[in-house]
Biopython code that builds the backbone (N, CA, C, O; Angstrom):
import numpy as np
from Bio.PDB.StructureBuilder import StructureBuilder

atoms = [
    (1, "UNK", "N", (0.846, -1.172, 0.000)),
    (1, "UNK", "CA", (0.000, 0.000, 0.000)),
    (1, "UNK", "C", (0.897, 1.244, 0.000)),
    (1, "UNK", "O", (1.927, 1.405, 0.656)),
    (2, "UNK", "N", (0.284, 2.135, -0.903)),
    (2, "UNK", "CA", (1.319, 3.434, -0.886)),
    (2, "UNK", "C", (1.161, 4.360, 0.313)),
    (2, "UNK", "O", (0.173, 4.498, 1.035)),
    (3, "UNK", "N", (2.269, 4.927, 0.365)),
    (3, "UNK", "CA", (1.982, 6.237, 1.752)),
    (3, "UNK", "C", (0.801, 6.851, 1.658)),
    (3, "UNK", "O", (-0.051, 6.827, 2.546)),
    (4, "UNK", "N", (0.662, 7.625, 0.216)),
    (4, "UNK", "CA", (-0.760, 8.740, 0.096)),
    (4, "UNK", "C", (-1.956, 7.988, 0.618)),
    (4, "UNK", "O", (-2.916, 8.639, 1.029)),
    (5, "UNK", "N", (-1.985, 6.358, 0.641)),
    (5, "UNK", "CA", (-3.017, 5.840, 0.136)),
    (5, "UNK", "C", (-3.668, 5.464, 2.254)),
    (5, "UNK", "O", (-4.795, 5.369, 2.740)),
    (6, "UNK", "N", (-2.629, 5.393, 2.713)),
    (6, "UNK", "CA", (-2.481, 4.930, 4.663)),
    (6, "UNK", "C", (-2.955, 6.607, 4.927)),
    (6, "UNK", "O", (-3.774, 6.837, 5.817)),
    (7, "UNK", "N", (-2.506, 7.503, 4.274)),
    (7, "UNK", "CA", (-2.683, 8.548, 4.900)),
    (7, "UNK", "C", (-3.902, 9.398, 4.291)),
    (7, "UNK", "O", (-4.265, 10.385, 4.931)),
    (8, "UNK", "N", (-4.512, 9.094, 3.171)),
    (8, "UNK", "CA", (-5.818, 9.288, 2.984)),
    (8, "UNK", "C", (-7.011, 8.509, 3.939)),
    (8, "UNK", "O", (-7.926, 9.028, 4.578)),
    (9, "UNK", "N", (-6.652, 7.085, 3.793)),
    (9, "UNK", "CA", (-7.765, 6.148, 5.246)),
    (9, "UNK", "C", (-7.746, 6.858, 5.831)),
    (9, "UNK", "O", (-8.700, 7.608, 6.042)),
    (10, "UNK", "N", (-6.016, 6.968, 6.645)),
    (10, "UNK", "CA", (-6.351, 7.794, 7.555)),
    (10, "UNK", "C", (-7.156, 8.685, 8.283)),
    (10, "UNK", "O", (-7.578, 8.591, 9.436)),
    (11, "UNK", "N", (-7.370, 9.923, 7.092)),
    (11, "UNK", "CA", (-7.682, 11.087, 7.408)),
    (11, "UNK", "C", (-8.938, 10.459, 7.282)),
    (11, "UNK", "O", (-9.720, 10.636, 8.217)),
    (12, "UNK", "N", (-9.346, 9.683, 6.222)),
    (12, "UNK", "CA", (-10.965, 9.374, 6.342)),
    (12, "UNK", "C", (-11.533, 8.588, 7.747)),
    (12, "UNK", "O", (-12.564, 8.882, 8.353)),
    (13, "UNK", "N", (-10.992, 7.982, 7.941)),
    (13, "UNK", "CA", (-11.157, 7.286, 9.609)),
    (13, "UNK", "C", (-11.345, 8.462, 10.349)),
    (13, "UNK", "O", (-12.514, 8.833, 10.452)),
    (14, "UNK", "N", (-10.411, 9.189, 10.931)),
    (14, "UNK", "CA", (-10.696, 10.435, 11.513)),
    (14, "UNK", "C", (-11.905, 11.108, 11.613)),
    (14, "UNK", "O", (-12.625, 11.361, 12.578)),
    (15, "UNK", "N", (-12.018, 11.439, 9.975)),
    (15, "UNK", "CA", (-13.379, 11.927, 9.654)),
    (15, "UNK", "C", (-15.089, 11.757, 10.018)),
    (15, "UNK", "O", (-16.081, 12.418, 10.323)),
    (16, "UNK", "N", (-14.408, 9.695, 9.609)),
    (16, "UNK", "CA", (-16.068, 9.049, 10.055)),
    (16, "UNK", "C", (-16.364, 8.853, 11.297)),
    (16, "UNK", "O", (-17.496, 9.047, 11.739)),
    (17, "UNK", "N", (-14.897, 8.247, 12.335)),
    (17, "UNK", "CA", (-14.860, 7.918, 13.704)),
    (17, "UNK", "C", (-14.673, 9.159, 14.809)),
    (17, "UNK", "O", (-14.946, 8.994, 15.998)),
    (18, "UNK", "N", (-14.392, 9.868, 14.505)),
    (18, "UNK", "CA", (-13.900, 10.880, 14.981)),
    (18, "UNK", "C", (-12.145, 10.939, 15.454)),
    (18, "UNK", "O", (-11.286, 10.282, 14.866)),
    (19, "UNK", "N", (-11.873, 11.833, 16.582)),
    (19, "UNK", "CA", (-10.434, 12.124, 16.581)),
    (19, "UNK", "C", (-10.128, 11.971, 18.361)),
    (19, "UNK", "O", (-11.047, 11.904, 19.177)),
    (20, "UNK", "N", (-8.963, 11.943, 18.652)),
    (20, "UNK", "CA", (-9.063, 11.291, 20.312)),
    (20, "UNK", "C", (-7.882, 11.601, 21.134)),
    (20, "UNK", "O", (-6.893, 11.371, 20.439)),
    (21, "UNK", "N", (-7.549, 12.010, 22.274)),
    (21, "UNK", "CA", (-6.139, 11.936, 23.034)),
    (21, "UNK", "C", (-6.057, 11.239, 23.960)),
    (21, "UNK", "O", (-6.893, 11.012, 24.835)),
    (22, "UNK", "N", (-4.760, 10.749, 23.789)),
    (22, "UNK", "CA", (-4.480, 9.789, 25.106)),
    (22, "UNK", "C", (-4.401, 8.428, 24.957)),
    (22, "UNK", "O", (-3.755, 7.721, 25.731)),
    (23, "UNK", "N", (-5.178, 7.902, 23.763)),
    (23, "UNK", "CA", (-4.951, 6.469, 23.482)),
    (23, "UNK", "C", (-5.251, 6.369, 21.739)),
    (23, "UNK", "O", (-5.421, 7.258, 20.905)),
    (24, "UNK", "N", (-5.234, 5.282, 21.657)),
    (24, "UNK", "CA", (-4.643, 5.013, 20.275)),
    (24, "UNK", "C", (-6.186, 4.627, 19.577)),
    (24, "UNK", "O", (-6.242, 4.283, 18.397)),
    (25, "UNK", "N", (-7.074, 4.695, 20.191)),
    (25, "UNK", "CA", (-8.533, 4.044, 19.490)),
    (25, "UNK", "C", (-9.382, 4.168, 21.091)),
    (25, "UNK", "O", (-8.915, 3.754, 22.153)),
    (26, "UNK", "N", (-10.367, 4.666, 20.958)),
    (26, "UNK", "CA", (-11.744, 4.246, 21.679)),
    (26, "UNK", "C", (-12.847, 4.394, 20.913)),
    (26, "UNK", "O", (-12.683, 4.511, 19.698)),
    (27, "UNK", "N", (-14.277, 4.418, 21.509)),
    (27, "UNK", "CA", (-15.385, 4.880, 20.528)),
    (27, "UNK", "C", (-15.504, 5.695, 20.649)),
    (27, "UNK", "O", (-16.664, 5.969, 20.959)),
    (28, "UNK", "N", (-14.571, 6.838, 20.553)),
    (28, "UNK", "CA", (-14.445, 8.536, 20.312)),
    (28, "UNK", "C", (-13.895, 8.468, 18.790)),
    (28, "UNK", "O", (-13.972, 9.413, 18.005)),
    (29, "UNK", "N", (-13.372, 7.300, 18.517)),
    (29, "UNK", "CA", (-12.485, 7.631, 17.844)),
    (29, "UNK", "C", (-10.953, 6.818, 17.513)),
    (29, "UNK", "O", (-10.570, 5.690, 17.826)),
    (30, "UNK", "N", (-10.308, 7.894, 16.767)),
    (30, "UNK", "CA", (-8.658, 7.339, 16.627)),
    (30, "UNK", "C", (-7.713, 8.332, 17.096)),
    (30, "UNK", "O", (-7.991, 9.516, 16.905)),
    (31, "UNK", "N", (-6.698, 8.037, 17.648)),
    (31, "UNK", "CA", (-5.370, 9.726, 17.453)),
    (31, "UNK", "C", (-4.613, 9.435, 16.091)),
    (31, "UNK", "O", (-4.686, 8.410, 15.414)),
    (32, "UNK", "N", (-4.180, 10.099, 15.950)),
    (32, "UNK", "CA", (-3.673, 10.414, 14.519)),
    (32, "UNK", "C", (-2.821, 9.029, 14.195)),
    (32, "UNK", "O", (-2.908, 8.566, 13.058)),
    (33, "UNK", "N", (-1.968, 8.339, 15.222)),
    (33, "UNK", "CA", (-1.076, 7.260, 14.617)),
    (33, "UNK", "C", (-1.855, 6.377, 14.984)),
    (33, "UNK", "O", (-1.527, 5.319, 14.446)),
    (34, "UNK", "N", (-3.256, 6.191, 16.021)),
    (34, "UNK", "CA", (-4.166, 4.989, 15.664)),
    (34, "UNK", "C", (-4.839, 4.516, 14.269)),
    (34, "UNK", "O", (-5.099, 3.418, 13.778)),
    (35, "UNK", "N", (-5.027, 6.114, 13.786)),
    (35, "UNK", "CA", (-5.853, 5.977, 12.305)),
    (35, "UNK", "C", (-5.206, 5.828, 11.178)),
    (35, "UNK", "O", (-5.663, 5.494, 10.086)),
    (36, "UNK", "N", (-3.627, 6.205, 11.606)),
    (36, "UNK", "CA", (-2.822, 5.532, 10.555)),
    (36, "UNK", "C", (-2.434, 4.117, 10.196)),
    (36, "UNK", "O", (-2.428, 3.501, 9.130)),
    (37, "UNK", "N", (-2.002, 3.700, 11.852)),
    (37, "UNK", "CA", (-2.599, 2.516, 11.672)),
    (37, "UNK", "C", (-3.295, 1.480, 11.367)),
    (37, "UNK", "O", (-2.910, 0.505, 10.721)),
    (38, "UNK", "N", (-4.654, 1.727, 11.965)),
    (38, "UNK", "CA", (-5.233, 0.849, 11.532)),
    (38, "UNK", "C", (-5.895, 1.223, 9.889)),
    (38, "UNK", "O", (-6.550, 0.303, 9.399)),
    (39, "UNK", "N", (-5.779, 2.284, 9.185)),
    (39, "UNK", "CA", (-5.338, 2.713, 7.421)),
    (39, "UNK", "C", (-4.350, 1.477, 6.937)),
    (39, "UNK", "O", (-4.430, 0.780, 5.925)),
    (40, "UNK", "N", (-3.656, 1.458, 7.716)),
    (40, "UNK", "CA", (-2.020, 0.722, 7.048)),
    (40, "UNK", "C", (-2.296, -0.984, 6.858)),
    (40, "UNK", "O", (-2.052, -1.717, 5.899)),
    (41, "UNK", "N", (-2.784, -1.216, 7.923)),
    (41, "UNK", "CA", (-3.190, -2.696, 7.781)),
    (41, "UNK", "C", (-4.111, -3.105, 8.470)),
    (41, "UNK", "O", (-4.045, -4.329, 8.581)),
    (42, "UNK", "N", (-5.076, -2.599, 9.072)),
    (42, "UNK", "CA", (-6.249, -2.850, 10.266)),
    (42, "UNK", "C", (-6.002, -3.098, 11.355)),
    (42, "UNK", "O", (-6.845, -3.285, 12.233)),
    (43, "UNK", "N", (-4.450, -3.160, 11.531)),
    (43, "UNK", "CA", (-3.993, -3.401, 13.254)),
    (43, "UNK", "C", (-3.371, -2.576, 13.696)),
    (43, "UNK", "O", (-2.249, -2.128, 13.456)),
    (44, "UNK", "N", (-4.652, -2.205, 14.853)),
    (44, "UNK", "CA", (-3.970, -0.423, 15.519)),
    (44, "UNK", "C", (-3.069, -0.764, 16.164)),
    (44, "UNK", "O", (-2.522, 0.240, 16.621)),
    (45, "UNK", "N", (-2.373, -2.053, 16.609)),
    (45, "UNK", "CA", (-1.129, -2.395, 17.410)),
    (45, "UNK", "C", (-0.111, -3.394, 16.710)),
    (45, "UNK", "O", (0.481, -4.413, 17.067)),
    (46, "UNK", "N", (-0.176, -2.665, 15.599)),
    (46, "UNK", "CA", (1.005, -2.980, 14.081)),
    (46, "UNK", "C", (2.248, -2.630, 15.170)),
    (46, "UNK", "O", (1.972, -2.148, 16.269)),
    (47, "UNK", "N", (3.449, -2.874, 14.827)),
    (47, "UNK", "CA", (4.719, -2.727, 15.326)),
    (47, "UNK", "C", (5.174, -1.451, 14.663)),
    (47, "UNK", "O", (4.527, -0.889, 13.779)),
    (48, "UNK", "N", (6.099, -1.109, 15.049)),
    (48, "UNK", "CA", (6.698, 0.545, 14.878)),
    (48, "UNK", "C", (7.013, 0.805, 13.880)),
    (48, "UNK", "O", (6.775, 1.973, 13.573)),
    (49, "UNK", "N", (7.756, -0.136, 12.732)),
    (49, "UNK", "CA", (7.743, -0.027, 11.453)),
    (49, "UNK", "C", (6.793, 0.871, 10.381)),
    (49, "UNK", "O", (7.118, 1.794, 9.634)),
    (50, "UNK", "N", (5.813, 0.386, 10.554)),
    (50, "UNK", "CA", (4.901, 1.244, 9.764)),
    (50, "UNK", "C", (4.806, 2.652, 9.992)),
    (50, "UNK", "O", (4.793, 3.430, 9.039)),
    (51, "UNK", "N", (4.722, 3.134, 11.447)),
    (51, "UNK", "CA", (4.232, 4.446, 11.308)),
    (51, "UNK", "C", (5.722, 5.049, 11.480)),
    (51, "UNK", "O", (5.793, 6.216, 11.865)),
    (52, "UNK", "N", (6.778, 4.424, 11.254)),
    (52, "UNK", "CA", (8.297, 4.976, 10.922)),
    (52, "UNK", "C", (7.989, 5.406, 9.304)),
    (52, "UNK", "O", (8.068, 6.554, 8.866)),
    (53, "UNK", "N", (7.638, 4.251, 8.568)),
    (53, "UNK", "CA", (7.463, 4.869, 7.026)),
    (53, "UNK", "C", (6.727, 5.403, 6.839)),
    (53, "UNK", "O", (7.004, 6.110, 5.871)),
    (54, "UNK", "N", (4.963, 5.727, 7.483)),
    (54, "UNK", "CA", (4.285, 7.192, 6.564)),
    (54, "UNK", "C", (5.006, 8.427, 7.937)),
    (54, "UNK", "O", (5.618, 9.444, 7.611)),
    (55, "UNK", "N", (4.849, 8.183, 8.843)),
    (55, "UNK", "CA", (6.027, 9.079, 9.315)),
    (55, "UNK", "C", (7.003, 9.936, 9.435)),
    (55, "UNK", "O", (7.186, 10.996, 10.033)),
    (56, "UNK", "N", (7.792, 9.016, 8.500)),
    (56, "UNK", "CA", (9.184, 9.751, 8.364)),
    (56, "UNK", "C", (9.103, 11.196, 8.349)),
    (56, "UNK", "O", (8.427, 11.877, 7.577)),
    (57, "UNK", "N", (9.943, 11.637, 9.380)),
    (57, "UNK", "CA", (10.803, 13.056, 10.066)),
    (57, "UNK", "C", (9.815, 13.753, 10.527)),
    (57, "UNK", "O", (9.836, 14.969, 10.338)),
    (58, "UNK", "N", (8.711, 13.145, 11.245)),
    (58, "UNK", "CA", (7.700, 13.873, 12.117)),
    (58, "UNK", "C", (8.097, 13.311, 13.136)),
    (58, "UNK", "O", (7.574, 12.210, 13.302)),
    (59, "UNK", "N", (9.040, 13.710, 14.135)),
    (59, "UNK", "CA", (9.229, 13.483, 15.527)),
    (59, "UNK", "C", (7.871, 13.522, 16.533)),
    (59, "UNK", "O", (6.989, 14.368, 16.390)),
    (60, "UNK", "N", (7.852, 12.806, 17.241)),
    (60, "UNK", "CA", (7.011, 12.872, 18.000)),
    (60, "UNK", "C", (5.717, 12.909, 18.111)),
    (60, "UNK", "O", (5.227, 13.456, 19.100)),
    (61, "UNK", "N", (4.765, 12.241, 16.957)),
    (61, "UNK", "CA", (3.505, 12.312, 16.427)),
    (61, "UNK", "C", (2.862, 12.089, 17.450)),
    (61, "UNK", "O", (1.858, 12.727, 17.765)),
    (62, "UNK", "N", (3.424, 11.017, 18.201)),
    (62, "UNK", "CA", (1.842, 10.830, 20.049)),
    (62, "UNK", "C", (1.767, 12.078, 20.327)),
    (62, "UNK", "O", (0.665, 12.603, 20.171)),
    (63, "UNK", "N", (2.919, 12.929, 20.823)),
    (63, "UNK", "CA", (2.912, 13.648, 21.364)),
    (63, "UNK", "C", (2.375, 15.366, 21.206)),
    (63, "UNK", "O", (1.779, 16.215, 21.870)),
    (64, "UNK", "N", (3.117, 15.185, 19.680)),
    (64, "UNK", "CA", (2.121, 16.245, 18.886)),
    (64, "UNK", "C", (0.690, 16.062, 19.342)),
    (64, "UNK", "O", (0.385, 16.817, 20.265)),
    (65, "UNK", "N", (-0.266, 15.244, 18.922)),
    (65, "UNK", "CA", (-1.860, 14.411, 18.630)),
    (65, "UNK", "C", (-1.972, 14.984, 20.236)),
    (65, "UNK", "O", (-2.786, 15.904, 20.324)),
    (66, "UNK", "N", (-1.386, 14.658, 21.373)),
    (66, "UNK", "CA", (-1.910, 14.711, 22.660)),
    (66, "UNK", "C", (-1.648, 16.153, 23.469)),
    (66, "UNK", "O", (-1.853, 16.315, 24.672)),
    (67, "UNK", "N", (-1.059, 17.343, 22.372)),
    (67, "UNK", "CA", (-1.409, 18.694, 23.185)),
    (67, "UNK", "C", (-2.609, 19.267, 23.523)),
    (67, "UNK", "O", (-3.648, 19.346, 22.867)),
    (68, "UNK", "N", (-2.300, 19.723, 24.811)),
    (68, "UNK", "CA", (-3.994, 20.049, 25.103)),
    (68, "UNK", "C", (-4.428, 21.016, 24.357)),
    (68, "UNK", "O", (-5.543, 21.512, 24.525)),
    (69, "UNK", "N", (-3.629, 21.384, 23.478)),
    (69, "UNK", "CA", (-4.310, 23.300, 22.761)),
    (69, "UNK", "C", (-4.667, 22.094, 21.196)),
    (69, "UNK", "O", (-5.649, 22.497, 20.572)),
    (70, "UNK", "N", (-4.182, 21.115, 20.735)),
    (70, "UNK", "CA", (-4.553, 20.614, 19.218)),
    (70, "UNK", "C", (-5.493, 20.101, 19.250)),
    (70, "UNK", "O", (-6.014, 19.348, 20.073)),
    (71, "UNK", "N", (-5.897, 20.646, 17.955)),
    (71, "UNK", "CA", (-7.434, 20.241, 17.727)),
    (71, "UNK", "C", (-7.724, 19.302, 16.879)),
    (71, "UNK", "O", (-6.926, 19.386, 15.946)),
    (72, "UNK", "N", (-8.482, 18.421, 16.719)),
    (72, "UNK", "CA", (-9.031, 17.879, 15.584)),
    (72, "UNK", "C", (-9.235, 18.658, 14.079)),
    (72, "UNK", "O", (-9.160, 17.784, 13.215)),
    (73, "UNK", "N", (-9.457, 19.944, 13.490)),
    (73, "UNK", "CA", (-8.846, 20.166, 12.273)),
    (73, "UNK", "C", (-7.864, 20.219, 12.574)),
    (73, "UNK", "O", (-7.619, 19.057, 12.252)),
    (74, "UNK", "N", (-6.842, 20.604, 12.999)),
    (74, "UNK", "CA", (-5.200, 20.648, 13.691)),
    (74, "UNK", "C", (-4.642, 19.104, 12.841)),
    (74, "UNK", "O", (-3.778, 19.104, 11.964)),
    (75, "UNK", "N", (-5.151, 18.232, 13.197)),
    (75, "UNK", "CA", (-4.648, 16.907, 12.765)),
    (75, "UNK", "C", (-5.439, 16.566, 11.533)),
    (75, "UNK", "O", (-4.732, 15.912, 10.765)),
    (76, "UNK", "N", (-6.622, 16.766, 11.077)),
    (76, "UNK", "CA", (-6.968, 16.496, 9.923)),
    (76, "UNK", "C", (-6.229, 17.425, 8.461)),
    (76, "UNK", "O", (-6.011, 17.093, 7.296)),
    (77, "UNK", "N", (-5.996, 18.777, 9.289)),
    (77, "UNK", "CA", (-5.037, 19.461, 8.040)),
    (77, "UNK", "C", (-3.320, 18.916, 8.135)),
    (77, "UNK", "O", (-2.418, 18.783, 7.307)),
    (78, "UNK", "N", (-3.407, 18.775, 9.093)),
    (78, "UNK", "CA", (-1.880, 17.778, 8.701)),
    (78, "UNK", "C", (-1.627, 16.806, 8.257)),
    (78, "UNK", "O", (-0.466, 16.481, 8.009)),
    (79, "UNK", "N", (-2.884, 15.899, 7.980)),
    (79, "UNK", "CA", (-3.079, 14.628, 7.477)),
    (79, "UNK", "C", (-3.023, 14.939, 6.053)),
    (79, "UNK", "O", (-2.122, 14.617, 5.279)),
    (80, "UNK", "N", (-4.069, 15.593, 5.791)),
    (80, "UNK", "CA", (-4.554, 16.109, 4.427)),
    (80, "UNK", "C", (-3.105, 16.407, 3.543)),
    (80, "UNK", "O", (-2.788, 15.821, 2.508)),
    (81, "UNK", "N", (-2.296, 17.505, 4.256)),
    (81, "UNK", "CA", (-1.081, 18.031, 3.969)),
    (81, "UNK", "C", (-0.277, 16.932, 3.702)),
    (81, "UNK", "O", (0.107, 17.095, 2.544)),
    (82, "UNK", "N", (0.267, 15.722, 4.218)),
    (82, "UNK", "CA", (0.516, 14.977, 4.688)),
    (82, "UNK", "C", (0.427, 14.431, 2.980)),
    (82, "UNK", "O", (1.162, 14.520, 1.997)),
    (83, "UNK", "N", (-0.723, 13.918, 3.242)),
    (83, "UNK", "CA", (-1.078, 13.378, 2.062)),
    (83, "UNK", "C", (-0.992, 14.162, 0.782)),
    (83, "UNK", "O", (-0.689, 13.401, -0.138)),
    (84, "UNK", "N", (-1.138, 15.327, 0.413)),
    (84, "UNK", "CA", (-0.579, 15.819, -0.608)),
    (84, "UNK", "C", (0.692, 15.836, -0.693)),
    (84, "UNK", "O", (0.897, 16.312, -1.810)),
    (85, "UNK", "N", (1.692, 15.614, -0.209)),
    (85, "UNK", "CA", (3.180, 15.762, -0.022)),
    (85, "UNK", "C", (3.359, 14.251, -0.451)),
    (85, "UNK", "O", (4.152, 14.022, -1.364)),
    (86, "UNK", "N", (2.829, 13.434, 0.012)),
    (86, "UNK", "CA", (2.593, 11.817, -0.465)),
    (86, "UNK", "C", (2.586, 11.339, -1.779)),
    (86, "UNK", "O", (3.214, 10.382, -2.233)),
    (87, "UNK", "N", (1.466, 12.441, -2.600)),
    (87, "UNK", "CA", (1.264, 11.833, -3.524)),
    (87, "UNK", "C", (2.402, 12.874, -4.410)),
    (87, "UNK", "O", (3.261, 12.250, -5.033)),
    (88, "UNK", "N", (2.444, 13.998, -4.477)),
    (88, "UNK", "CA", (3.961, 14.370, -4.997)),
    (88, "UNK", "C", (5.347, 13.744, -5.051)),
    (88, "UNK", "O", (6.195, 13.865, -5.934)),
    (89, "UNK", "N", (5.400, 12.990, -3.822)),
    (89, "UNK", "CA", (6.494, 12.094, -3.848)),
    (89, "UNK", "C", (6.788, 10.975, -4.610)),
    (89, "UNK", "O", (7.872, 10.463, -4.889)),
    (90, "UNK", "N", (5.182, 10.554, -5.023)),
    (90, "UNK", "CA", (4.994, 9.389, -5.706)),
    (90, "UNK", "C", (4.467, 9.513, -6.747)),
    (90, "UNK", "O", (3.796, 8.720, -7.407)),
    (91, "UNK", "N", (4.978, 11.264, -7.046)),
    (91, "UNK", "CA", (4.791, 11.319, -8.743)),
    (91, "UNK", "C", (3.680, 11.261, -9.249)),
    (91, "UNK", "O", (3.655, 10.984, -10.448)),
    (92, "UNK", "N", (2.441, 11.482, -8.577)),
    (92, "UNK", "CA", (1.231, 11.445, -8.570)),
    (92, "UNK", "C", (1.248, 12.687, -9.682)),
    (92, "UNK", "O", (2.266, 13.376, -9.743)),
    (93, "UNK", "N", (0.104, 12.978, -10.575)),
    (93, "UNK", "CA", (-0.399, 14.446, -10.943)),
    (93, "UNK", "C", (-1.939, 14.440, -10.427)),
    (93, "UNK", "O", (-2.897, 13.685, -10.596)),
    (94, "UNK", "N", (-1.630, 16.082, -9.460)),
    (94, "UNK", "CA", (-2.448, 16.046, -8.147)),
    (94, "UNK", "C", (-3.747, 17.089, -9.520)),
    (94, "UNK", "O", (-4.922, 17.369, -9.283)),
    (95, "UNK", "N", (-3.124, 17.351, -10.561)),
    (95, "UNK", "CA", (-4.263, 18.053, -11.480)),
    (95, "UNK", "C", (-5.674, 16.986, -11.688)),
    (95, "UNK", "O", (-6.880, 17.234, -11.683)),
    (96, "UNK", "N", (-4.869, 15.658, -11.874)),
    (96, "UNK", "CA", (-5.582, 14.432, -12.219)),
    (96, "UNK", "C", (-6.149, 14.126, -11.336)),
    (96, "UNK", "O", (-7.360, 14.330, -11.414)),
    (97, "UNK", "N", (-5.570, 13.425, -9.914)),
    (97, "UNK", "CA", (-6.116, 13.585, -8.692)),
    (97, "UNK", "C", (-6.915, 14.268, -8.105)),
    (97, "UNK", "O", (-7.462, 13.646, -7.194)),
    (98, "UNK", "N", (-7.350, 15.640, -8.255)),
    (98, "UNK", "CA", (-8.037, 16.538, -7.759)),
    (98, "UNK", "C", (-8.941, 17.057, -8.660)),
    (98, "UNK", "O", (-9.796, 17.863, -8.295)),
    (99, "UNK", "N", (-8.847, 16.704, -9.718)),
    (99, "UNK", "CA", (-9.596, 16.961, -10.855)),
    (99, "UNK", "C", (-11.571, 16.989, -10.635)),
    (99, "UNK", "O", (-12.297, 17.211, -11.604)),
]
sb = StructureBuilder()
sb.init_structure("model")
sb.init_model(0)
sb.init_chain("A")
sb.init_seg("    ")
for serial, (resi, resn, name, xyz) in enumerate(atoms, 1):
    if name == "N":
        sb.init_residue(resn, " ", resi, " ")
    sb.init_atom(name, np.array(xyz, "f"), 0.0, 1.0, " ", f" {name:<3s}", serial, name[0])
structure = sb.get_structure()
């Protein structure tokens, strides 16, 4: 599965389930590396690997997701972002894509 593609679920999980701090999934919801998770392969307690590769050079994503001032658009526009940067990487044409 491609990055754009974990980090679109993503953001759509977010969307339908809602958004959450403090744990990785309840019925509130997901935090941002639960919904990537379970995007990536359906197991919100995948091993570290995965959210190392859609990840990469976002230090500290729990911790980001669990400030008390971030909000839920807060993490859905970083997802979103996220994901456009994704599909540029992968050579996507976002004219086509967004079309």
């Amino acid at each position: 599965m491609k990055t754009s593609e974990v980090l679109r679920k993503g953001g759509d999980l977010l969307r339908e389930r809602g958004w959450v701090q403090g744990e990785m999934e309840s019925s509130r919801g997901f935090c941002a590396i639960g919904a990537i998770r379970k995007a990536g392969d359906g197991d919100i307690n995948h091993p570290q690997p995965l959210r190392d590769i859609v990840c990469d050079g976002i230090a500290n994503v729990d911790f980001w997701n669990d400030q008390p001032s971030r909000t839920k658009e807060d993490v859905l526009a970083s997802m979103d972002a996220a994901f456009v940067l994704a599909l540029q990487e992968e050579g996507a044409d976002l004219d086509e894509v967004f079309a």
